[in-house]
C-alpha positions in Angstrom: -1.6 -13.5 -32.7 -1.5 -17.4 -32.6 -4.7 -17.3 -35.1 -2.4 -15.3 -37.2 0.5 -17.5 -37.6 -1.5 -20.6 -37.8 -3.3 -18.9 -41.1 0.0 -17.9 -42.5 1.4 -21.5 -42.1 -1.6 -22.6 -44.1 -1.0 -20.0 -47.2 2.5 -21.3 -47.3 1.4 -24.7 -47.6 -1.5 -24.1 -50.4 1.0 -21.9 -52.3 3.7 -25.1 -52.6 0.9 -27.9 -53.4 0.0 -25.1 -56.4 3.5 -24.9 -57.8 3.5 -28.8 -58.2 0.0 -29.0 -59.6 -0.1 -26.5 -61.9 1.9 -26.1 -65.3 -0.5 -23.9 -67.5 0.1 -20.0 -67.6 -3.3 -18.5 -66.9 -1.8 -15.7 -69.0 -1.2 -18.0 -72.0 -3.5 -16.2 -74.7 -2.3 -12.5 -73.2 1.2 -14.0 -73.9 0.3 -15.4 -77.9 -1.4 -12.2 -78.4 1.2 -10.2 -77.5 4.0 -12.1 -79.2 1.7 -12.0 -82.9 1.5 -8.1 -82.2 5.4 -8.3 -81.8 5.9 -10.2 -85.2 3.3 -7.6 -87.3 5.8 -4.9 -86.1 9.3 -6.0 -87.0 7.5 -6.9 -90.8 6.7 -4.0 -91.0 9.8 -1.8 -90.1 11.9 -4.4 -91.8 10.0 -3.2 -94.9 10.8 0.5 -94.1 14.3 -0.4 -93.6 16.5 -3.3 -94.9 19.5 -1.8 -92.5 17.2 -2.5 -89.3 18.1 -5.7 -87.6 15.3 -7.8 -86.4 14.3 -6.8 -82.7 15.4 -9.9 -80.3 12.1 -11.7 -79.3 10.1 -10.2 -76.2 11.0 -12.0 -72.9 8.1 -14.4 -71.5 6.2 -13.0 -68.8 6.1 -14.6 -65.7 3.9 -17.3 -64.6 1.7 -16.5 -61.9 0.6 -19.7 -59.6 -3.1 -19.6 -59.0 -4.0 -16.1 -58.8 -7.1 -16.2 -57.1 -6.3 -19.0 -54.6 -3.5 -16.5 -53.4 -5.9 -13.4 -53.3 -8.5 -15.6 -51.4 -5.7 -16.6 -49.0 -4.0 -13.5 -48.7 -7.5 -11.5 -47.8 -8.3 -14.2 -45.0 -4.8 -13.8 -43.4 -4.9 -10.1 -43.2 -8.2 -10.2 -42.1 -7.1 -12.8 -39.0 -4.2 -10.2 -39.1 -5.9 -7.3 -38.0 -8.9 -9.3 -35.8 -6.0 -10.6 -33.5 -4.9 -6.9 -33.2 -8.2 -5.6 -32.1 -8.5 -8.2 -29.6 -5.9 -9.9 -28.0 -4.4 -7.5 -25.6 -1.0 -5.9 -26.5 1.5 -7.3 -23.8 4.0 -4.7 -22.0 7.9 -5.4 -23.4 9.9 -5.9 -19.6 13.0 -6.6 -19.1 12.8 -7.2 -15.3 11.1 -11.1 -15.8 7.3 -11.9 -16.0 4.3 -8.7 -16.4 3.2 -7.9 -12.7 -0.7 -6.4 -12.2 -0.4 -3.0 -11.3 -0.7 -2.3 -7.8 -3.8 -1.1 -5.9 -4.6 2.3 -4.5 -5.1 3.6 -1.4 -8.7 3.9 -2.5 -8.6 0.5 -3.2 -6.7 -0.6 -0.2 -9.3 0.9 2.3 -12.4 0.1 0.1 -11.1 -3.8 1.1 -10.3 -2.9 4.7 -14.0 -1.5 5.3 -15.5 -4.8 3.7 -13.6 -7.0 5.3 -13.0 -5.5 8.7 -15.5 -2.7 8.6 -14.6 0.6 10.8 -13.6 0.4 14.3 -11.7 2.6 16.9 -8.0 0.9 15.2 -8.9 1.8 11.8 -7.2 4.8 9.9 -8.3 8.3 10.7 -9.5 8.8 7.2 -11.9 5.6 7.5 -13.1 6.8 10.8 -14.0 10.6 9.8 -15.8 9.0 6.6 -18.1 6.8 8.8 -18.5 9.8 11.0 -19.9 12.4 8.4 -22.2 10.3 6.6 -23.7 9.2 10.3 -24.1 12.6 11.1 -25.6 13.5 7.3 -28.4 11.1 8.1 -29.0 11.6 11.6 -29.5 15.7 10.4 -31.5 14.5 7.2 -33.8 12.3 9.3 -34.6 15.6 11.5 -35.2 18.1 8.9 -37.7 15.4 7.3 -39.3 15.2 10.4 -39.5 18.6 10.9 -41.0 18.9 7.7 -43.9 16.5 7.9 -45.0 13.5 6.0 -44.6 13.5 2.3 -41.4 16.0 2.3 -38.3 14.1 1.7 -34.9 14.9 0.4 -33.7 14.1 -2.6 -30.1 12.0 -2.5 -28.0 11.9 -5.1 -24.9 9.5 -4.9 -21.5 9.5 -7.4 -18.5 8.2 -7.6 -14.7 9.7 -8.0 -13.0 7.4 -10.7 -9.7 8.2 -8.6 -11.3 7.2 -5.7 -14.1 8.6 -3.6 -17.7 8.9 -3.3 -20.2 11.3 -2.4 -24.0 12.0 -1.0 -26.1 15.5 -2.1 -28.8 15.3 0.3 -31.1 18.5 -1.1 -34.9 19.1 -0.6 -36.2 22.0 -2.6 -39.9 24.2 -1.8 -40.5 22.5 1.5 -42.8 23.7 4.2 -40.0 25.1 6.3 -37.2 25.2 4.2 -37.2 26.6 1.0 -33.6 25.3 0.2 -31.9 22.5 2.3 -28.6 21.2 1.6 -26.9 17.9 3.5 -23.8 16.8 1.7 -21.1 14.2 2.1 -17.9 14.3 0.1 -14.8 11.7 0.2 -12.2 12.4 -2.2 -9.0 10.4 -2.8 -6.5 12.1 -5.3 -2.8 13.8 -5.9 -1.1 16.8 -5.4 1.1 18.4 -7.4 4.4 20.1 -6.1 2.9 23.0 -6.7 0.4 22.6 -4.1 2.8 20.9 -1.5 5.0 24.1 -1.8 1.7 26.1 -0.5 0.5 24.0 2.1 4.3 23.5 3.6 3.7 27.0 5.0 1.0 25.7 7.8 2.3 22.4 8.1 6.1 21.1 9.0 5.4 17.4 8.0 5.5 18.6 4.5 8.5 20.1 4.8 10.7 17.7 2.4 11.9 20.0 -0.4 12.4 16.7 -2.7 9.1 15.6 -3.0 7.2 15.9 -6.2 3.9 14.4 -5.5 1.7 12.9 -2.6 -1.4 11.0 -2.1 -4.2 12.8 -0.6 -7.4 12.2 1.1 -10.3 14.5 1.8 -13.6 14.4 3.7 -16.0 16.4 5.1 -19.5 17.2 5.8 -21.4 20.4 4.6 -24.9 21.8 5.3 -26.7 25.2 4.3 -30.4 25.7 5.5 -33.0 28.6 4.0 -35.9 29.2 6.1 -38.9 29.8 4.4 -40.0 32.0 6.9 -37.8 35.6 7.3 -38.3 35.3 10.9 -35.6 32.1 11.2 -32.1 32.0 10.5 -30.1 30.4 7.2 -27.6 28.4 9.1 -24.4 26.9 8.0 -21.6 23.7 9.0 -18.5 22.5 7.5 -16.8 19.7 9.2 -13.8 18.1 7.3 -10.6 16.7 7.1 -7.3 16.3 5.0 -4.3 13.8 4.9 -1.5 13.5 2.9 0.3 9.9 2.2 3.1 8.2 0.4 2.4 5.3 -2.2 1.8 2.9 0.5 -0.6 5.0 2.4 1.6 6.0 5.1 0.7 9.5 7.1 3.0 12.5 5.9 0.8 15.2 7.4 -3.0 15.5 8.4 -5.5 18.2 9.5 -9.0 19.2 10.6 -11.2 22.0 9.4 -14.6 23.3 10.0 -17.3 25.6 12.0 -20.7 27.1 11.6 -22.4 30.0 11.7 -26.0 32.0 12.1 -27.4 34.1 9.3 -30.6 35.7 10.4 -32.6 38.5 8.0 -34.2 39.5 11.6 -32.5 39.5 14.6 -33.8 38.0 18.1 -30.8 38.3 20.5 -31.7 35.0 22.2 -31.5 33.1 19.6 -27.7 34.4 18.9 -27.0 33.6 22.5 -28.1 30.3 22.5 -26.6 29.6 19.1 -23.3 31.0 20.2 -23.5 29.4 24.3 -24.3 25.5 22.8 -21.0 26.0 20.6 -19.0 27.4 23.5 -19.9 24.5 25.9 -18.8 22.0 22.9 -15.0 23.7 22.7 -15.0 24.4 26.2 -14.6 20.5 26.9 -11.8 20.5 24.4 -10.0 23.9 25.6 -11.2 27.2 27.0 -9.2 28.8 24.6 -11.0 27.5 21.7 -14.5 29.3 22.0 -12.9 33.1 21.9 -10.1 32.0 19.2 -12.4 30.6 16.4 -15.4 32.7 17.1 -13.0 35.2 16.8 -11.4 33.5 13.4 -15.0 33.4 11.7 -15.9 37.3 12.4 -13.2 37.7 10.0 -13.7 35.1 7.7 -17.4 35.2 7.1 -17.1 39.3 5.8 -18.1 40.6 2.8 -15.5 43.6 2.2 -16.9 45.1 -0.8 -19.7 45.3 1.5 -18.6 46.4 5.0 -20.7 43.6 6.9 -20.8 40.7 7.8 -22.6 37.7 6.5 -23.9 37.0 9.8 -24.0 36.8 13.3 -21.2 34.5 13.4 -20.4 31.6 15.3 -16.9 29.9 15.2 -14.5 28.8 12.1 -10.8 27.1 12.4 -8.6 25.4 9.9 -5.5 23.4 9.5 -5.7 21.9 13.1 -3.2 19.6 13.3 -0.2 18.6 15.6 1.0 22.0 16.7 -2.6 22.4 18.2 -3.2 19.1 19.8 -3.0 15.0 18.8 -4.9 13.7 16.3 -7.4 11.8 18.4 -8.2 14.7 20.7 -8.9 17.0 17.6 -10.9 14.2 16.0 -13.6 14.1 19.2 -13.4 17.8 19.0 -14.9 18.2 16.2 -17.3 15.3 16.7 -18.2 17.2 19.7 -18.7 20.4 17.8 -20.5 18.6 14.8 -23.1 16.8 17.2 -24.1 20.4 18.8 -25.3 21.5 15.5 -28.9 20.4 16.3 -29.0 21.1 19.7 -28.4 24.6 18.7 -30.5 25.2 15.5 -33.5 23.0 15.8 -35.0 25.3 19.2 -34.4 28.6 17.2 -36.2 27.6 14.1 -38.9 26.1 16.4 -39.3 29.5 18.0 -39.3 31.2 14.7 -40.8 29.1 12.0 -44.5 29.8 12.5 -44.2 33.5 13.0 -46.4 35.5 11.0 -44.5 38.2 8.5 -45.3 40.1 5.4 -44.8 41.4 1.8 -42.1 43.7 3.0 -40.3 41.4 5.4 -39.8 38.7 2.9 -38.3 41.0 0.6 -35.7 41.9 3.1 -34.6 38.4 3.5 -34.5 38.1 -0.1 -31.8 41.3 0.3 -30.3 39.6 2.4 -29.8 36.1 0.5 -28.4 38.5 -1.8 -25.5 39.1 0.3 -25.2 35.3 0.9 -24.7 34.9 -2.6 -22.3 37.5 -3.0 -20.1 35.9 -0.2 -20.2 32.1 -1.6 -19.2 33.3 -5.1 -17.1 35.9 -4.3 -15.0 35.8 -1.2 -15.9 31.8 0.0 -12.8 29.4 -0.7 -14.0 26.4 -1.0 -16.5 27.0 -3.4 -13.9 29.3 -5.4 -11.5 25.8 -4.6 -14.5 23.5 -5.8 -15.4 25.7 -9.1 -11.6 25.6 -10.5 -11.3 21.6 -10.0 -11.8 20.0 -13.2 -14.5 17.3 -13.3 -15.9 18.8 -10.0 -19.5 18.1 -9.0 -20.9 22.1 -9.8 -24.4 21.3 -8.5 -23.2 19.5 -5.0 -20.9 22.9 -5.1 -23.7 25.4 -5.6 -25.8 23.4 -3.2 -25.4 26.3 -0.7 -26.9 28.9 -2.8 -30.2 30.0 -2.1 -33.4 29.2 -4.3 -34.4 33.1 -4.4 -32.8 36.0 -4.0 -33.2 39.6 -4.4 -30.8 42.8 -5.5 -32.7 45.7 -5.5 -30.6 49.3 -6.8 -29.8 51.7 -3.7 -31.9 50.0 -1.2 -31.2 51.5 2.3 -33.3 50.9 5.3 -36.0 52.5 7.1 -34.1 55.2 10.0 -34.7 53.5 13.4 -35.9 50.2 11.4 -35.1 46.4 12.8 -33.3 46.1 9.4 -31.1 49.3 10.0 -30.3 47.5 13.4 -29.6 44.6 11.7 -27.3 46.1 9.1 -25.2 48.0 12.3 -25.0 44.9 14.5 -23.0 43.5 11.2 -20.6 46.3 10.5 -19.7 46.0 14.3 -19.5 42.4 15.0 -20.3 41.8 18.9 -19.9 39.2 21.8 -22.7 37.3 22.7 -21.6 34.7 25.5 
């Protein structure tokens, strides 16, 4: 605005030196011509009527000081006027003393504490699960590309949460093995609502404060879905993630882990459940013995399609809000590195087994049945995606990433009597035990 008052300082000026120069009315033949058209009037009435008194002479019209030099003037002021409007930044009216920069954010906070000190044992749990997933996305990315063969890579898409966060799509489409594979990373920073503390105060007691309106969140986790080409192997899935809640200054409120995998075969080998099932089972076993039964348990129910009557799958094992009540934070953190790092120990020998088996016509329309029934699950019954698709400004295709690239519905269809797909279709109304 300083441009502005310097102009306006300057019009003053001009206008002052113009009232001392200038004596002549620019108006002066207006004026005569007016007054002479004045004079021809009162003649004339005066002739009409010898009772009218003469009209009193018309009043001089003001003198206006050089008219142009003030409309020059006055356009350049306005015009600095509204420049230094556009473009100097408006300041803030306080009351409290000088303007203070507006604090950072969490995201910003630990966005400086990874550059500067990078991610070590001491760093936050939230900075430590971040580094963990997207090691673990590229050590699985790196085998499925080699698995694949020269030329076949993934394609990796990166983006970036204005609120804070980032995230890696990993996806290779019409592979030699894989028909669909999906590797993704997501790190989320963001706010709840009170609405949403109210829900998740029923599964944890840190959030138990009645008064609070809002709170900081954090989210990571790691996500995978696998299509075989080949009907013969198993579509395989793994979530591995985490959640935190913080005050303003990044301070812990309440925190949690979530995750599991399971098997999704079109055609069942019974060893290949076992040893699916049995590498799991030895990964919770070193954490608790009670952990194998409870989650496998927990994703039998989970991972059913009820307008269907079957499972998805053959299962494998599925748990959520771990947090406190189940054990400390650092024990459930190696836990599920533990169960994250026995995902291709117990994948990669099945599809081995499987991948170069001969089928035909009729087989690989079954698994396209049965990708169906994978897409009916993920759209209809699966929460995160549901959670994911009602999130303004979500990432759809990272979301949808799990979906198959085919898949078949076919009216009526039921299996041959005796058939390996009946067998199939009964092994997942009845879910079974297989360690």
């Amino acid at each position: 605005m300083a441009s502005a008052a310097r102009c306006l300082r300057a019009f003053n000026s001009r206008i002052a030196r113009c009232d001392h120069k200038s004596s002549k009315n620019p108006f002066q033949p207006l004026a005569h011509y007016r007054h002479a058209s004045v004079r021809r009037k009162t003649v004339a009435e005066s002739q009409r009527s010898a009772l009218s008194a003469p009209r009193p002479p018309q009043q001089q019209p003001s003198k206006v000081v050089a008219p142009k030099t003030r409309i020059v003037v006055g356009i350049v002021f306005i015009s600095v006027l509204i420049y230094s409007m556009l473009t100097e930044p408006l300041q803030p009216i306080s009351s409290s003393g000088p303007d203070k920069t507006e604090a950072p954010t969490i995201a910003d906070l630990d966005s400086r504490r990874k550059r500067e000190s990078g991610v070590t044992a001491t760093s936050p749990m939230r900075l430590r699960m971040e580094a963990f997933i997207k090691e673990q996305q590229d050590e699985i990315v790196q085998a499925i590309e080699k698995l694949e063969g020269p030329g076949v890579k993934f394609r990796r898409d990166t983006w970036q949460r204005p609120a804070g966060g980032d995230g890696i799509s990993c996806v290779l489409q019409d592979g030699n093995i894989f028909e669909k594979a999906g590797v993704n990373t997501s790190v989320v920073y963001g706010t709840l609502p009170r609405q949403a503390i109210q829900k998740m105060r029923v599964n944890h007691k840190a959030l138990d404060d009645p008064d609070i309106e809002s709170l900081e969140f954090f989210a990571a986790g790691l996500s995978l879905v696998l299509h075989p080409v080949n009907p013969m192997a198993p579509t395989v899935h793994l979530n591995y993630r985490y959640f935190e809640t913080m005050d303003k200054e990044g301070k812990g409120k309440a925190w949690w882990f979530g995750g599991g995998t399971d098997l999704t075969p079109s055609y069942l080998f019974d060893e290949d459940a076992v040893h699916f099932h049995k590498t799991i089972k030895e990964a919770c076993d070193r954490h608790g013995k009670e952990y194998y039964p409870r989650f496998k348990s927990w994703c039998d129910k989970y991972f059913f399609i009820p307008h269907r009557g079957e499972a998805r799958g053959v299962g494998g094992i599925f748990f959520d809000d771990l947090d406190e009540e189940t054990s400390d934070q650092e024990s459930l953190f190696s836990f599920a590195q533990d169960c994250c790092r026995a995902f291709l120990p117990s994948y990669l020998p099945i599809l081995q087994r499987r991948v170069n088996m001969p089928y035909v016509d009729q087989e690989k329309a079954w698994q396209q049945l049965r990708r169906g029934r994978y897409v009916e699950f993920n759209l209809v019954h699966d929460r995160g995606t549901s959670f994911g698709l009602n999130t303004p400004g979500a990432r759809v295709e990272s979301i949808l990433m799990s979906l198959p690239l085919t898949a078949r519905w076919q009216y009526m269809h039921e299996p041959d009597i005796g058939s390996r797909e009946e067998k199939l279709l009964a092994l997942l109304r009845q879910p079974r035990d297989w360690v």
